[in-house]
Backbone of each chain as ProteinMPNN parsed JSONL, in Angstrom:
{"seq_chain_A": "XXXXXXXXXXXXXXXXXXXXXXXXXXXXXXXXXXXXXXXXXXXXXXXXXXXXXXXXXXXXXXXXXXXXXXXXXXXXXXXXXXXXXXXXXXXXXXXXXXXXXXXXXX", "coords_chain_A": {"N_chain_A": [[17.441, 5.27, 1.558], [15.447, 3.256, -0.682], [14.717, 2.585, -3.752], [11.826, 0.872, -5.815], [11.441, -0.963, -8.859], [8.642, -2.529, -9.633], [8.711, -4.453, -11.729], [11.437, -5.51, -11.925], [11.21, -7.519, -9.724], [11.456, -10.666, -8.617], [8.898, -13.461, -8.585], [6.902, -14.539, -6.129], [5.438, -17.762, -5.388], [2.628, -17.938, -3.38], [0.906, -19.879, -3.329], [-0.965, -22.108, -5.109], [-1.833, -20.257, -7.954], [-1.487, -17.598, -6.564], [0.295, -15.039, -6.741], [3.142, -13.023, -5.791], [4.847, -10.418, -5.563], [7.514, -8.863, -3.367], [8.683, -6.118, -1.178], [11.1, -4.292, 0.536], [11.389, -1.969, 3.002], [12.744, -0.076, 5.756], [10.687, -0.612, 8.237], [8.508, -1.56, 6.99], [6.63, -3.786, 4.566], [6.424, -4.174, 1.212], [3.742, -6.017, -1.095], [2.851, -7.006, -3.604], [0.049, -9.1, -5.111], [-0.697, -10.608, -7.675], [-3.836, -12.838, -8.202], [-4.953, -15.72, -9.394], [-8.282, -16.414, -11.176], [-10.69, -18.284, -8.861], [-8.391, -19.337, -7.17], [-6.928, -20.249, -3.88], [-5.973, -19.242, -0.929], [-4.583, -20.683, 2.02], [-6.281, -21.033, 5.023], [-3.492, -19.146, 7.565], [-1.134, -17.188, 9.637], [0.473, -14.972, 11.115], [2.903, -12.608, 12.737], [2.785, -9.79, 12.099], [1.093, -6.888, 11.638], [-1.041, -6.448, 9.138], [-2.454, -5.012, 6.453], [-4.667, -4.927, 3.539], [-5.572, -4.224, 0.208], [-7.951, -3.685, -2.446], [-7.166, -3.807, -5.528], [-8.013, -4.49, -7.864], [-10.581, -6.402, -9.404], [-11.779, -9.083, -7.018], [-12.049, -10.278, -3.694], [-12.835, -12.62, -1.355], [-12.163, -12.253, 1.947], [-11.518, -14.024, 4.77], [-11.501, -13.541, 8.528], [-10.621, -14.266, 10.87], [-13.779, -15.417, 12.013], [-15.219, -14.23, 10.65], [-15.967, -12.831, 7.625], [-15.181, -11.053, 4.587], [-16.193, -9.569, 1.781], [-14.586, -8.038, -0.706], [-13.876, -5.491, -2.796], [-12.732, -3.49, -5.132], [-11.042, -0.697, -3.689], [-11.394, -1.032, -1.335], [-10.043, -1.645, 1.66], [-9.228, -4.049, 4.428], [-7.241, -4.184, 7.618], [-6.104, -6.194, 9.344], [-5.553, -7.475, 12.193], [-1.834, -8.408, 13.604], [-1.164, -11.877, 14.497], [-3.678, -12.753, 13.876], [-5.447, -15.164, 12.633], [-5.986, -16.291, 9.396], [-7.353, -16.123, 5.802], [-8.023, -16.384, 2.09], [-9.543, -16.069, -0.71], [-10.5, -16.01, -4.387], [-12.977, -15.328, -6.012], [-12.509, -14.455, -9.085], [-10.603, -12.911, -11.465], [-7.356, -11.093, -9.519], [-6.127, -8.229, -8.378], [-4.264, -7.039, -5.326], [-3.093, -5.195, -3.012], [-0.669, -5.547, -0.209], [0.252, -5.27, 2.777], [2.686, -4.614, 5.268], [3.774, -4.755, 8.884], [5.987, -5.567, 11.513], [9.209, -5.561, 8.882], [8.592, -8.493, 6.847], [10.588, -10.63, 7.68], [10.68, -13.295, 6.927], [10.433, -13.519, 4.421], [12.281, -11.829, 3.622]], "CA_chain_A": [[16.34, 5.28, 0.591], [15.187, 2.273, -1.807], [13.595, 2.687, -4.992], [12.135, -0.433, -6.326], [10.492, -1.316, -9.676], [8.833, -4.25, -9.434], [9.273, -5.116, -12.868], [12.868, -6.051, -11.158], [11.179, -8.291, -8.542], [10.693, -12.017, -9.174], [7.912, -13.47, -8.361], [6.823, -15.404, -4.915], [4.394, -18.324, -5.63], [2.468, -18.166, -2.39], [-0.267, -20.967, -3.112], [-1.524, -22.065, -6.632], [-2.674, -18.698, -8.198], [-1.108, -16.667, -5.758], [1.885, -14.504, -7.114], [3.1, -11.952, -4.903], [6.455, -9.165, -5.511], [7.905, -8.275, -2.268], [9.438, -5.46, -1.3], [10.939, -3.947, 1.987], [11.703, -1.092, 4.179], [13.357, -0.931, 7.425], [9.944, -1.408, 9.236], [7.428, -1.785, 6.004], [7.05, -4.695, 3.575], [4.735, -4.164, 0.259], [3.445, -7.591, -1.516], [1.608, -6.983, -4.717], [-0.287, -10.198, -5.258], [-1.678, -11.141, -8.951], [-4.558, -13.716, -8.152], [-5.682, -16.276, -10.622], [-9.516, -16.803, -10.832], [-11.042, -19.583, -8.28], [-7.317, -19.67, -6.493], [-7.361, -20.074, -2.799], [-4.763, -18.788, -0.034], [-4.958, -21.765, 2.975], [-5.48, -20.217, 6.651], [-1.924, -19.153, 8.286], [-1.647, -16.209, 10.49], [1.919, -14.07, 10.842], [2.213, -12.044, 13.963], [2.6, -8.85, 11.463], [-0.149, -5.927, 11.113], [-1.529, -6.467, 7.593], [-3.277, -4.122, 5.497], [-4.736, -5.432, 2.678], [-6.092, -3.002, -0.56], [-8.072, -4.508, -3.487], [-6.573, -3.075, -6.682], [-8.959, -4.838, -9.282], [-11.03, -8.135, -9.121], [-12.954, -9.205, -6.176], [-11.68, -11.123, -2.595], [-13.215, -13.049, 0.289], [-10.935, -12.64, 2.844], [-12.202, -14.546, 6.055], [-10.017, -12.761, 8.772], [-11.137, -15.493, 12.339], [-14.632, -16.116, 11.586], [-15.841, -12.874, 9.557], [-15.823, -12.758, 6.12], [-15.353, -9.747, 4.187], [-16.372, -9.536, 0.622], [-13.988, -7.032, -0.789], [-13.947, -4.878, -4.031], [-11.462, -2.286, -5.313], [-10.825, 0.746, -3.479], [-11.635, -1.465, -0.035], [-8.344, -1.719, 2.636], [-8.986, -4.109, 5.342], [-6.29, -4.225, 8.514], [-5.48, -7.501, 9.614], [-4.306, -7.599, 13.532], [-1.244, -9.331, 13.752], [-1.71, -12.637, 15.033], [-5.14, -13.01, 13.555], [-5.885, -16.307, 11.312], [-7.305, -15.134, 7.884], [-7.814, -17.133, 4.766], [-8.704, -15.83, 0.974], [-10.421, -16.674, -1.998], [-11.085, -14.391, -5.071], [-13.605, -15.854, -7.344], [-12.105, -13.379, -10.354], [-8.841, -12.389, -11.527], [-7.546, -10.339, -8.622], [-5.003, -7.644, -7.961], [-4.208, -6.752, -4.573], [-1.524, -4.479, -2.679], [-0.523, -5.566, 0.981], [1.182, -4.045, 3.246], [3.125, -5.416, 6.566], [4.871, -4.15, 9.96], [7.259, -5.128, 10.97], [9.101, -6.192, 8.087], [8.618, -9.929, 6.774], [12.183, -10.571, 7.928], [10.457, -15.175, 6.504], [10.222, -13.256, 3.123], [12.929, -10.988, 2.858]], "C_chain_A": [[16.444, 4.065, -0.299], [14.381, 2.237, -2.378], [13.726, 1.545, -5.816], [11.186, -0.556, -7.535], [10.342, -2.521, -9.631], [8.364, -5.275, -10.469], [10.634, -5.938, -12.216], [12.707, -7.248, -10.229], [10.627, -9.814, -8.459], [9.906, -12.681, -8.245], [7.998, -14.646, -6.872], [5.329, -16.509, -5.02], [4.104, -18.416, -3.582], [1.822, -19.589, -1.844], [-0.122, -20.821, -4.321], [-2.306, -20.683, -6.887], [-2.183, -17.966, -8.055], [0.126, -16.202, -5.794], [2.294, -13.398, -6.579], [4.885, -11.646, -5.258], [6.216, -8.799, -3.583], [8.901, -6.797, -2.099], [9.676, -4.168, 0.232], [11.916, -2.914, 2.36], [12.529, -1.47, 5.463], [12.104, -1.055, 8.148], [8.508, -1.66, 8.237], [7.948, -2.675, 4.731], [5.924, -4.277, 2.712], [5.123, -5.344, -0.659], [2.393, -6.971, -2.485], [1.492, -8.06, -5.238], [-1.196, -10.243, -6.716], [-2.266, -12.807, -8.001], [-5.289, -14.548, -9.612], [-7.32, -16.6, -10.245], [-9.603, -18.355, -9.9], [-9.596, -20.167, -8.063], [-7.757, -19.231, -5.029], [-6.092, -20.341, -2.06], [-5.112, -19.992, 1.626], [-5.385, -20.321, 4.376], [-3.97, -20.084, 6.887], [-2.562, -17.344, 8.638], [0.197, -15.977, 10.881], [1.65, -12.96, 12.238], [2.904, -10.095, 13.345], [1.558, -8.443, 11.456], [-0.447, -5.946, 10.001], [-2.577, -5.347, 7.1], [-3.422, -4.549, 4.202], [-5.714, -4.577, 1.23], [-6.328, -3.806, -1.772], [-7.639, -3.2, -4.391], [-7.597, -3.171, -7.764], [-9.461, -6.261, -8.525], [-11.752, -7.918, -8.232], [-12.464, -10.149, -4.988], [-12.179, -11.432, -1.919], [-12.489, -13.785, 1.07], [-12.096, -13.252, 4.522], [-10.723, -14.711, 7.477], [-11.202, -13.67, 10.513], [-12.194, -15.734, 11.566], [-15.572, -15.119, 10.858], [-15.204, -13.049, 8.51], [-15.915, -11.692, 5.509], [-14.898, -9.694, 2.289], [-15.653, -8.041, 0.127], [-13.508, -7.081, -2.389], [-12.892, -4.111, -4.441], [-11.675, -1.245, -4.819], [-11.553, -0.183, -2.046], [-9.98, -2.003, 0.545], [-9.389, -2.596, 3.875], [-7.524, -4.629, 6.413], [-6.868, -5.518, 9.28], [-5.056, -7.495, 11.171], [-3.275, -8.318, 13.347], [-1.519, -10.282, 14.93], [-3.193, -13.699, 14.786], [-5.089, -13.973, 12.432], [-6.645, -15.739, 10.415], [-6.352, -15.819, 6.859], [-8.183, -16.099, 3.383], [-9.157, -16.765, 0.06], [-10.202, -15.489, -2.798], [-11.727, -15.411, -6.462], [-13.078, -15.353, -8.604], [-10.717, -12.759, -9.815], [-8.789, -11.348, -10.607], [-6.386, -9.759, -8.633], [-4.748, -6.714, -6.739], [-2.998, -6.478, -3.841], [-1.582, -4.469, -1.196], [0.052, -5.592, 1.649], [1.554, -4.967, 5.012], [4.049, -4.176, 7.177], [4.782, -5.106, 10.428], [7.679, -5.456, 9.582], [9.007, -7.699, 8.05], [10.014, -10.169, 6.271], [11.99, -12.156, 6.997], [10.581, -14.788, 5.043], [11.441, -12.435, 2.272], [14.099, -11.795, 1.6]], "O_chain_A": [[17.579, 3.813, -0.704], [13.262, 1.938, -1.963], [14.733, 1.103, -6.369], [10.025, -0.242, -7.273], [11.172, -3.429, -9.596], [7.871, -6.393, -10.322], [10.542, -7.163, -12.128], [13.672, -7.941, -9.906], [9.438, -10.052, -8.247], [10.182, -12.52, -7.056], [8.949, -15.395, -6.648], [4.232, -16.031, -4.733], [4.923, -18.77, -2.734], [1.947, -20.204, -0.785], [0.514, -19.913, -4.854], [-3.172, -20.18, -6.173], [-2.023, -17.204, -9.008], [1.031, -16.685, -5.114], [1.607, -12.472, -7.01], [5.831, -12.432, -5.207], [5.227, -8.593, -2.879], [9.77, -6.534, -2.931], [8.82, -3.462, 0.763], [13.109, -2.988, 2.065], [12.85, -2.536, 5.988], [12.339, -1.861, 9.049], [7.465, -1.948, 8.824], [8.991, -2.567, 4.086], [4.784, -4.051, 3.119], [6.265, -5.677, -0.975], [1.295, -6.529, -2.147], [2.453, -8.45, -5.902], [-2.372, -9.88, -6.7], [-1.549, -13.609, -7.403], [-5.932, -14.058, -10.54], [-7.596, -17.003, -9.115], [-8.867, -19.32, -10.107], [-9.347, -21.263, -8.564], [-8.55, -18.324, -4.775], [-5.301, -21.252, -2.304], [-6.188, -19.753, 2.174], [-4.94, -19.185, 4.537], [-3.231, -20.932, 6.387], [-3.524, -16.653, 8.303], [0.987, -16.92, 10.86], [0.551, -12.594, 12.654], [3.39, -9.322, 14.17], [0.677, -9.286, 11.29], [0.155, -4.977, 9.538], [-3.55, -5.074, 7.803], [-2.378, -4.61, 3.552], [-6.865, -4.384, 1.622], [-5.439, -4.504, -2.259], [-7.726, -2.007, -4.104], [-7.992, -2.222, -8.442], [-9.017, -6.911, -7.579], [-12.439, -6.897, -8.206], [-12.471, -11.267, -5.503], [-12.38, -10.459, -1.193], [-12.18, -14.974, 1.154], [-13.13, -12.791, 5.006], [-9.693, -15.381, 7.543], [-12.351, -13.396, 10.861], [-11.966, -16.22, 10.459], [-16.718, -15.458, 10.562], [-14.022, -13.38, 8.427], [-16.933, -11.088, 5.847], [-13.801, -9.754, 1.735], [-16.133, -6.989, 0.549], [-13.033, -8.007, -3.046], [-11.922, -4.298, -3.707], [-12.554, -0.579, -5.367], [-12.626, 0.371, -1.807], [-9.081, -2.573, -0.073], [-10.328, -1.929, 4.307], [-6.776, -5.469, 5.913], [-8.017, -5.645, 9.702], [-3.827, -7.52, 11.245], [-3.658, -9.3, 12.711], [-1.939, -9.909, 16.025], [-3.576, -14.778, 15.239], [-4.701, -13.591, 11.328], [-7.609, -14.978, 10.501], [-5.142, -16.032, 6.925], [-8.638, -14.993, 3.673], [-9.129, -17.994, 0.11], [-9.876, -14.372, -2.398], [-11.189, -15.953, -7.427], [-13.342, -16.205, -9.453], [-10.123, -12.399, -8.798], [-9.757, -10.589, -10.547], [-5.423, -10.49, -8.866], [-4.983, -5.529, -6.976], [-2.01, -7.211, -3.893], [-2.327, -3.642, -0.67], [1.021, -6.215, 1.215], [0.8, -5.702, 5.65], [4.666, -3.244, 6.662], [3.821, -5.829, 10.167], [6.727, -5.688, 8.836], [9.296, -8.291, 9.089], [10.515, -10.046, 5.154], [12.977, -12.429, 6.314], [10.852, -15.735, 4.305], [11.636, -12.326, 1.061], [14.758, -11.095, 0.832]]}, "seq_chain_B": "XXXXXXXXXXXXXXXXXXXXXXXXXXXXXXXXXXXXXXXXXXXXXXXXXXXXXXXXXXXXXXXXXXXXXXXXXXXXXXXXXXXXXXXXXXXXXXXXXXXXXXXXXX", "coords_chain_B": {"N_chain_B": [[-10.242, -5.593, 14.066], [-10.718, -3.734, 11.171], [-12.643, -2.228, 8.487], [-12.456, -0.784, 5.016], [-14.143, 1.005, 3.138], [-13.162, 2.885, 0.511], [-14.64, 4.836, -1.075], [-15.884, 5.884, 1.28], [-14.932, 7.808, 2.616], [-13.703, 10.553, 3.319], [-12.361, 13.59, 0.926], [-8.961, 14.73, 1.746], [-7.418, 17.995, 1.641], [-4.05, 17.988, 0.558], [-2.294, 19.77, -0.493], [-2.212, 22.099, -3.211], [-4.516, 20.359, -5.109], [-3.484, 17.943, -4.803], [-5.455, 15.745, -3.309], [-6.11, 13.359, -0.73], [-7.055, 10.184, 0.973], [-7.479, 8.672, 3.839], [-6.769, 5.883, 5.601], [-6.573, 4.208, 8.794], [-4.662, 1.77, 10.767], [-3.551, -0.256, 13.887], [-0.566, 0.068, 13.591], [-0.181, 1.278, 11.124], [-1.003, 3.495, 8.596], [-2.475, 3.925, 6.143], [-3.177, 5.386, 2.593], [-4.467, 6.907, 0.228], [-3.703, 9.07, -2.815], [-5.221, 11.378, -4.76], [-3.224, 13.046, -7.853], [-3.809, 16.39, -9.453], [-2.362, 16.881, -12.609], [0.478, 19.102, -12.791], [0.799, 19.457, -10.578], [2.686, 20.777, -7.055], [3.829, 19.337, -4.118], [4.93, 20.899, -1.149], [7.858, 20.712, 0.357], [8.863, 18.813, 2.937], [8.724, 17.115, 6.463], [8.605, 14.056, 8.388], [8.566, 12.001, 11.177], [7.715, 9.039, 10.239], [8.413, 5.959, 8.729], [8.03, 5.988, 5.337], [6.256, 4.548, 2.756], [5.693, 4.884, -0.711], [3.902, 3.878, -3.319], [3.385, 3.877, -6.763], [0.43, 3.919, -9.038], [-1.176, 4.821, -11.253], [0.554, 7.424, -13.794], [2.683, 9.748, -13.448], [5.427, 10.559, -10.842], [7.698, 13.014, -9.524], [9.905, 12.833, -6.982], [11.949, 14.33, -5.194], [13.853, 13.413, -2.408], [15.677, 14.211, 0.528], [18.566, 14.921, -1.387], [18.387, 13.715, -3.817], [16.567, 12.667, -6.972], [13.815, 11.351, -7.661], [12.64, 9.655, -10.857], [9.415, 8.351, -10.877], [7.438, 5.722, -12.352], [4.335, 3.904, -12.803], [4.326, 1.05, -10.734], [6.709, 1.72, -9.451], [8.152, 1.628, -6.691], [9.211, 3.658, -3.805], [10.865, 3.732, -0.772], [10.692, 5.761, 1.996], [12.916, 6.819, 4.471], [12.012, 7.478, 7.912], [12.335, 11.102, 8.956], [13.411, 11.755, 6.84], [13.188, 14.38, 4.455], [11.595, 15.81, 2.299], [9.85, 15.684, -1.261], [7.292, 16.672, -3.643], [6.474, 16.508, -7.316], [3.968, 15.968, -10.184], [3.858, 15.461, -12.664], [1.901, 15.159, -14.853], [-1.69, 13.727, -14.378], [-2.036, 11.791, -11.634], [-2.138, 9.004, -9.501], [-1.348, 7.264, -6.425], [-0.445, 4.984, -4.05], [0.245, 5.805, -0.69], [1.884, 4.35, 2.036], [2.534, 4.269, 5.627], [4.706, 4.038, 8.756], [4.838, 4.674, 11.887], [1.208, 4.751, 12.713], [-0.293, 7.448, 11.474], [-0.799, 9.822, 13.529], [-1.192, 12.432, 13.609], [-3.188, 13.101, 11.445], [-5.23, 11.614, 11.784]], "CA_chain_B": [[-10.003, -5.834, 12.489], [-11.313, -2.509, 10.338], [-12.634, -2.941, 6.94], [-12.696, 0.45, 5.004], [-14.398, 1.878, 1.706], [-12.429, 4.124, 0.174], [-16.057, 5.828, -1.455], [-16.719, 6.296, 2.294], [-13.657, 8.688, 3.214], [-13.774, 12.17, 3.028], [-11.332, 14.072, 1.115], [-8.522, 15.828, 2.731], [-6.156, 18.805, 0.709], [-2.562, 17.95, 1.484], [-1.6, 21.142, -0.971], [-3.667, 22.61, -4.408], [-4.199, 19.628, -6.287], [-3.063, 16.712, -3.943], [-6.396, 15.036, -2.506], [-6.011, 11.954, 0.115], [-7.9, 9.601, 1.607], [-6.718, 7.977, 4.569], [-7.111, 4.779, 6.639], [-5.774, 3.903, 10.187], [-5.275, 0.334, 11.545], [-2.791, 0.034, 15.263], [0.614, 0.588, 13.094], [-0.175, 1.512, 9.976], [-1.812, 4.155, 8.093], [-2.708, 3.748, 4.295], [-3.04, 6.791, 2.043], [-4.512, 7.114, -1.133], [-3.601, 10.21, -3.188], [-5.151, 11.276, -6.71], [-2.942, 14.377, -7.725], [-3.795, 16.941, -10.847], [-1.424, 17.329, -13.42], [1.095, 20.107, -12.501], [0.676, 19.761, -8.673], [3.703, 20.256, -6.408], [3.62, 19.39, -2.543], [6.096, 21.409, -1.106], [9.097, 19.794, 0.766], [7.993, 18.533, 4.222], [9.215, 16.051, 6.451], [7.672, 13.852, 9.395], [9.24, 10.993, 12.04], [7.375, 8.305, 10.071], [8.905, 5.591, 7.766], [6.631, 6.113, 4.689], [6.389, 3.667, 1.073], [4.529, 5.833, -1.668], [3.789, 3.621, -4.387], [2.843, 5.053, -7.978], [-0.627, 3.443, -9.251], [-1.375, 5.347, -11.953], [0.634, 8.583, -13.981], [4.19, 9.887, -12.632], [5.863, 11.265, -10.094], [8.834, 13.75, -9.388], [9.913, 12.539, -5.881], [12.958, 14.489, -4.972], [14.148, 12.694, -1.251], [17.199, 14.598, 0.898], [18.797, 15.839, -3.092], [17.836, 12.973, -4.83], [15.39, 12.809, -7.693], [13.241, 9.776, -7.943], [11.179, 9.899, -11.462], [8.551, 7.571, -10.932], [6.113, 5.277, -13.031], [3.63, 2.797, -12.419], [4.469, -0.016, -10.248], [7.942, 1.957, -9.038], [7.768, 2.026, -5.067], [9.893, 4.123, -2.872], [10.6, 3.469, 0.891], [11.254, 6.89, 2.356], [13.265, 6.279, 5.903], [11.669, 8.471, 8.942], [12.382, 12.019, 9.222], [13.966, 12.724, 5.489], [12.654, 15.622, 3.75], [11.001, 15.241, 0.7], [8.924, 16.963, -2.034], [6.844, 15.965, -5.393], [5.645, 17.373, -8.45], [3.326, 15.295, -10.637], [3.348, 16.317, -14.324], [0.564, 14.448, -15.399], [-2.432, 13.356, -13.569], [-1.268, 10.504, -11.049], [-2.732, 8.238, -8.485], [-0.611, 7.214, -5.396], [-0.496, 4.916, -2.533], [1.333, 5.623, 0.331], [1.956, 3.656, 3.567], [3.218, 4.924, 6.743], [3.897, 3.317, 10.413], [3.601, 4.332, 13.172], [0.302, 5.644, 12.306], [-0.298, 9.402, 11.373], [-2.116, 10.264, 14.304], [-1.864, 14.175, 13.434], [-3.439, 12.616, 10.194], [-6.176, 10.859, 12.351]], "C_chain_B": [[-11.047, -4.06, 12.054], [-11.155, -2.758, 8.429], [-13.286, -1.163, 6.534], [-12.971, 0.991, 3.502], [-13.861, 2.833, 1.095], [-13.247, 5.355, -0.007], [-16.372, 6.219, -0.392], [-15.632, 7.324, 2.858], [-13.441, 9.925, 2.945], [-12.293, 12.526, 2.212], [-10.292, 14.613, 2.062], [-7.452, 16.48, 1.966], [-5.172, 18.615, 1.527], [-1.843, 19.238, 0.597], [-2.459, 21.142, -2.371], [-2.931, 21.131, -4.921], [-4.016, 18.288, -5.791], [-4.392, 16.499, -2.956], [-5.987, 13.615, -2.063], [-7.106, 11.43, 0.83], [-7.306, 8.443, 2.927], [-7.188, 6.94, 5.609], [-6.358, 4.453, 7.681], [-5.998, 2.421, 10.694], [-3.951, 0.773, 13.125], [-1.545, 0.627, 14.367], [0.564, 0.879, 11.991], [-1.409, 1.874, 9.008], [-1.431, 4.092, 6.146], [-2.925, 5.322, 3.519], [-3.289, 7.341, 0.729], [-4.645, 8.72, -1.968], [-4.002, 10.133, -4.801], [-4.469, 12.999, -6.845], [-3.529, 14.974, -8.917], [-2.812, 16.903, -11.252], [-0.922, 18.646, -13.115], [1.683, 20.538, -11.222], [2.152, 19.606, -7.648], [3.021, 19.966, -4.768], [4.922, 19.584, -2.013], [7.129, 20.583, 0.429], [8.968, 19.749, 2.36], [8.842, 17.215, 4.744], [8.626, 15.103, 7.891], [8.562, 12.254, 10.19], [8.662, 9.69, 11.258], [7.809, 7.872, 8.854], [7.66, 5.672, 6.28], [7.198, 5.335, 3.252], [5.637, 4.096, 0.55], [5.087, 4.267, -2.956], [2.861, 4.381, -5.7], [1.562, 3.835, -8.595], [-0.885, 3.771, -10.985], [-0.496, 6.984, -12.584], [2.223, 8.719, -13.699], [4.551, 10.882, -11.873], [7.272, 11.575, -9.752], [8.868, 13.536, -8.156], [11.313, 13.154, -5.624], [13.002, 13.938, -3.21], [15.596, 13.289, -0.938], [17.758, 15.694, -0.623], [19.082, 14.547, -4.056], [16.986, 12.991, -4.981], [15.206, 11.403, -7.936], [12.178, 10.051, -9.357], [10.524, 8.673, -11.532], [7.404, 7.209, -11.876], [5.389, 4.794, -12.145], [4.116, 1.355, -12.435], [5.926, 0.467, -9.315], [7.055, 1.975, -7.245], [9.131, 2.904, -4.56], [10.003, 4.23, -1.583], [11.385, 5.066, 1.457], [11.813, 6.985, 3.778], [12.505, 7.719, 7.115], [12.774, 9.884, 8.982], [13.32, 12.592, 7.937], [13.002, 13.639, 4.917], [12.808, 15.564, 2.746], [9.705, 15.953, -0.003], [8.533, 16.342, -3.143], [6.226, 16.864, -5.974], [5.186, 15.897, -9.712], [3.31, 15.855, -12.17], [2.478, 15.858, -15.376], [-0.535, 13.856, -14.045], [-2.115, 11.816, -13.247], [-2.398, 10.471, -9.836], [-1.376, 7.18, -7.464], [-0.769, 6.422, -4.408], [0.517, 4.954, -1.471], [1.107, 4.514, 1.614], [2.346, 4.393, 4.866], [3.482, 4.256, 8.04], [4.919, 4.406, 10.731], [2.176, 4.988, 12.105], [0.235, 7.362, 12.579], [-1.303, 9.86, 12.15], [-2.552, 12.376, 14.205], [-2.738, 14.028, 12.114], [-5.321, 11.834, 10.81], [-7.592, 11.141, 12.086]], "O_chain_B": [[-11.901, -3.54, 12.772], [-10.318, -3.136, 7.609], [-14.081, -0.483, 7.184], [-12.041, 1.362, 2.786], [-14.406, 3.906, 1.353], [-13.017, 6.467, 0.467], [-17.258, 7.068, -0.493], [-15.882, 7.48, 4.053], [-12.723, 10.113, 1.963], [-11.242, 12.003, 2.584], [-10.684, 14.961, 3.176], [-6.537, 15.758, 1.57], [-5.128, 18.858, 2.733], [-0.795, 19.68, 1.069], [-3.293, 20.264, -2.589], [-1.764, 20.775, -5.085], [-4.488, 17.411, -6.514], [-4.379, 17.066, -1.863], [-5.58, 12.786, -2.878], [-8.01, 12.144, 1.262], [-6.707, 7.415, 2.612], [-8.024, 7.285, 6.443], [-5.168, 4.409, 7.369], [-7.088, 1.92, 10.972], [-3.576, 1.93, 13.319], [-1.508, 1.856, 14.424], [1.7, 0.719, 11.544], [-2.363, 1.173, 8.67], [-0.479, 4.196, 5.372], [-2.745, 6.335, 4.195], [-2.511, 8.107, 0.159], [-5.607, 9.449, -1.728], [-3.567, 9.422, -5.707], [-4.931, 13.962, -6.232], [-3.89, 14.084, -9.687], [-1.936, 16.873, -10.388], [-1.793, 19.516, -13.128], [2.504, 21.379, -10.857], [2.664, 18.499, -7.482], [1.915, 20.352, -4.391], [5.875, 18.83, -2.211], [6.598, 19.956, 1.346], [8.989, 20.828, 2.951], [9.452, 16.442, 4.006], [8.019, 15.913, 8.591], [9.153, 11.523, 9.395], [9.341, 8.789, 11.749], [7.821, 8.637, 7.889], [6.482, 5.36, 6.452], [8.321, 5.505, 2.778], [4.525, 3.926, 1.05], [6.208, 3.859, -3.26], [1.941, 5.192, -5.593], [1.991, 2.684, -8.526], [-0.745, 2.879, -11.821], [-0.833, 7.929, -11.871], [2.921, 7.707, -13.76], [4.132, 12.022, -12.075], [8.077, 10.648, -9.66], [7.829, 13.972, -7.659], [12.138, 12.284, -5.901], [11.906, 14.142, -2.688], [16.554, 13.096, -1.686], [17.426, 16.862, -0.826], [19.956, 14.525, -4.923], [16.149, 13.187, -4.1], [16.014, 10.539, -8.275], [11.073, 10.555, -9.157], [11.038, 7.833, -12.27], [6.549, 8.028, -12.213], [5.519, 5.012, -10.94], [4.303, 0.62, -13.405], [6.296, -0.352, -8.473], [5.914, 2.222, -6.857], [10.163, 2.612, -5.165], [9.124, 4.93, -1.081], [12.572, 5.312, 1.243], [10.885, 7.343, 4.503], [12.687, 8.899, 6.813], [13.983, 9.662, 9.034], [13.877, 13.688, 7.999], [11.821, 13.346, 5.099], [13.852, 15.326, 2.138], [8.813, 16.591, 0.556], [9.267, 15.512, -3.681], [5.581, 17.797, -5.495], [5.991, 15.013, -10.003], [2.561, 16.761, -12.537], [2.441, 16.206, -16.556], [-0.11, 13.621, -12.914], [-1.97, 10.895, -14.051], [-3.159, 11.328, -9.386], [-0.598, 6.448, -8.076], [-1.352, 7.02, -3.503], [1.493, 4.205, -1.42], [0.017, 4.021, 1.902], [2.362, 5.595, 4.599], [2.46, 3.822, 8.572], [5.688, 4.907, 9.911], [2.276, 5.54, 11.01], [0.572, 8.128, 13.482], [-2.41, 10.23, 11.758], [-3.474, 13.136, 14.501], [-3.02, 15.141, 11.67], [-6.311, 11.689, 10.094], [-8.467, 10.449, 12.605]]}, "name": "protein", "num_of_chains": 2, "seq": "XXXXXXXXXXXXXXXXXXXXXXXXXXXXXXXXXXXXXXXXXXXXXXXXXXXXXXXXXXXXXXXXXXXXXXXXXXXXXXXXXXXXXXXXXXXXXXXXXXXXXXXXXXXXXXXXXXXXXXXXXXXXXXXXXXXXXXXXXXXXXXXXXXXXXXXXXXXXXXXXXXXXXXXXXXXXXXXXXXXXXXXXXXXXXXXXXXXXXXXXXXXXXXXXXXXX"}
């Protein structure tokens, strides 16, 4: 068992903006990402299952060549393998979720 | 790819008081729980690694015969097939994770 506050968990600059806590399981990673307004996540693509859950704010995640305007209380799943890109015009807080774990992150 | 409204998801009672809402991608099922204040869910246990994070409120997570008391932002990774139980003593909000996916959950 591991119980994590992630007050405890220092921070992962992913991109400008993009501040993400990690935190991992034996086959589940969770990434709670604070977004700064008009910050932007490049393409890259991880051959992890993603699940991605807006918390607050507002995201356009562009997951191959669909775009998906996403609000709070919206989850989309990610194939692993799949190129996908963000944006979030407005401060954003979002909770996302990986299998296996992100052994590049642990 | 699956993109999923939470507003579009039917309840489902996991015990008095414990409403979920649940999403499925290939490995990994999402799980949003709002409980009442007072609510236990009695001690249960299932082959799947599962990460409950706390959102909102707190939670009594006893795991095996440890007690987890949980705030907001605490996570817990619960390893496959431990047996585990909560009581909420204030009104709380919950997300869990799970892989494989919860196909009796489906």
């Amino acid at each position: 068992m591991t119980l994590v506050d992630i007050a405890s968990v220092p921070d992962r600059i992913l991109a400008p903006g993009f501040r993400a806590r990690l935190m991992h399981g034996a086959s589940l990673t969770i990434m709670r990402v604070q977004i700064d307004a008009g910050s932007h996540l490049p393409r890259h693509q991880h051959p992890h299952e993603q699940a991605t859950t807006i918390l607050s704010g507002r995201l356009q995640l562009i997951v191959g060549e669909t775009l998906y305007d996403m609000g709070p209380g919206m989850t989309v799943f990610i194939p692993g393998g799949s190129p996908h890109q963000a944006f979030a015009p407005v401060a954003t807080e979002a909770l996302d979720v990986f299998t296996p774990v992100r052994e590049d992150y642990r």
